[in-house]
C-alpha positions in Angstrom: 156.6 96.7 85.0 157.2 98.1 88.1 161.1 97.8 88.0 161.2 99.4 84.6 159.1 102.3 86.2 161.2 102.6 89.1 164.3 103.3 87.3 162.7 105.2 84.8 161.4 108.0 87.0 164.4 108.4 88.8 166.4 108.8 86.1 163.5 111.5 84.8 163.1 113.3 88.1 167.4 113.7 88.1 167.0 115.1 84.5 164.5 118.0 86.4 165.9 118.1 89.7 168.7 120.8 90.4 172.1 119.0 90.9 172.1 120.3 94.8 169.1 117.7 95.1 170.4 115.0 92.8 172.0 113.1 95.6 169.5 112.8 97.8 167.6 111.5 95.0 170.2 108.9 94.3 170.6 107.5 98.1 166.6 107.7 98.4 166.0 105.0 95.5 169.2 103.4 96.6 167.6 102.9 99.8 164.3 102.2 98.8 165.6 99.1 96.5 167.9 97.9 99.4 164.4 97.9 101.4 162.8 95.9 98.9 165.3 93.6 98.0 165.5 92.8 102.2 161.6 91.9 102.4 161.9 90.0 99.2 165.2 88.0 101.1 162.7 87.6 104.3 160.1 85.7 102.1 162.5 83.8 100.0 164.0 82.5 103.2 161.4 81.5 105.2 161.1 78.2 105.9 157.7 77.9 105.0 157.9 79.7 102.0 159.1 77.2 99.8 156.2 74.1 100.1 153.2 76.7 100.4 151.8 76.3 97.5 151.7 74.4 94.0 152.2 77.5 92.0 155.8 78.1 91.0 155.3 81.6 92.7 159.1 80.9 94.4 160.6 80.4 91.2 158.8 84.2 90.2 160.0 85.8 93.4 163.9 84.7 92.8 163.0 86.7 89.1 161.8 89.4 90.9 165.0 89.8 92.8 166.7 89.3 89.6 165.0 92.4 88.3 165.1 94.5 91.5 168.7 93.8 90.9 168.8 95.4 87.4 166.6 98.5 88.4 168.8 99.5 91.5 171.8 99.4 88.6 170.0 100.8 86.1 169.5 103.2 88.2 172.7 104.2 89.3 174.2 104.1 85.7 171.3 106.4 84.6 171.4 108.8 87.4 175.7 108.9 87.1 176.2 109.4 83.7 175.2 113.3 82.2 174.6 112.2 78.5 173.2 108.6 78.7 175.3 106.3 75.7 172.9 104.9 73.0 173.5 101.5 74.3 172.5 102.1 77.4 169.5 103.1 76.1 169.0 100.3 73.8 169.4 98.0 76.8 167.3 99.6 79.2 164.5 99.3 76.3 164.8 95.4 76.4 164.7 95.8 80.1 161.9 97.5 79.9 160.1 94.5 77.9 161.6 91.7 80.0 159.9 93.8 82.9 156.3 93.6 81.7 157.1 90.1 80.9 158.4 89.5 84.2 155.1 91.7 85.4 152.4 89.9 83.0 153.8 86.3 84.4 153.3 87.8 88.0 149.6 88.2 87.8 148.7 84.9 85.8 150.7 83.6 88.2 148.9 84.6 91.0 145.7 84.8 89.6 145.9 80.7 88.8 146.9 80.5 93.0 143.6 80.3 94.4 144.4 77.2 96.2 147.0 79.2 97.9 144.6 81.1 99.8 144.3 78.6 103.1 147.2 78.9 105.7 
């Protein structure tokens, strides 16, 4: 759910922000979703990352950079365009659902890890 809300106060703070303050807006979320898609990249890649645990936990991480993706878009096509189109809209709704899906299957997910917790 985070994603969703991530793109979804951006887009609100633009509508409030005066346009002399919109850009900065724009390369701060830009930068903070290049930040986070990095550290996700550092844990995907690490060697030990992939045979820690019996969880699929790696197979949730690749969807969270999936979604990350989407949100630093969404985003950007939010914060660009002055009247947002009705399908946009519409699709950033069913965003918005595959987000808390995506955030429900998270904490089961890592709830059910608890042999994960030894190094």
């Amino acid at each position: 759910m985070i994603h969703f809300c991530l793109a979804h106060t951006a887009y609100r703070l633009h509508c409030w922000l005066p346009r002399s303050h919109q850009l900065r807006l724009q390369v701060t979320v830009f930068l903070f979703g290049i930040t986070i898609l990095t550290l996700q990249f550092y844990v995907l890649l690490r060697p030990r990352s992939s045979r820690y645990c019996s969880q699929p936990l790696l197979t949730n991480l690749v969807g969270n950079i999936i979604f990350t993706f989407f949100t630093i878009g969404f985003t950007v096509l939010l914060t660009q365009m002055e009247p947002v189109p009705q399908a946009l809209k519409r699709m950033f709704s069913v965003f918005g659902v595959g987000s808390f899906s995506e955030g429900v299957c998270t904490v089961v997910l890592t709830f059910l890890a608890t042999d994960c917790v030894r190094l």
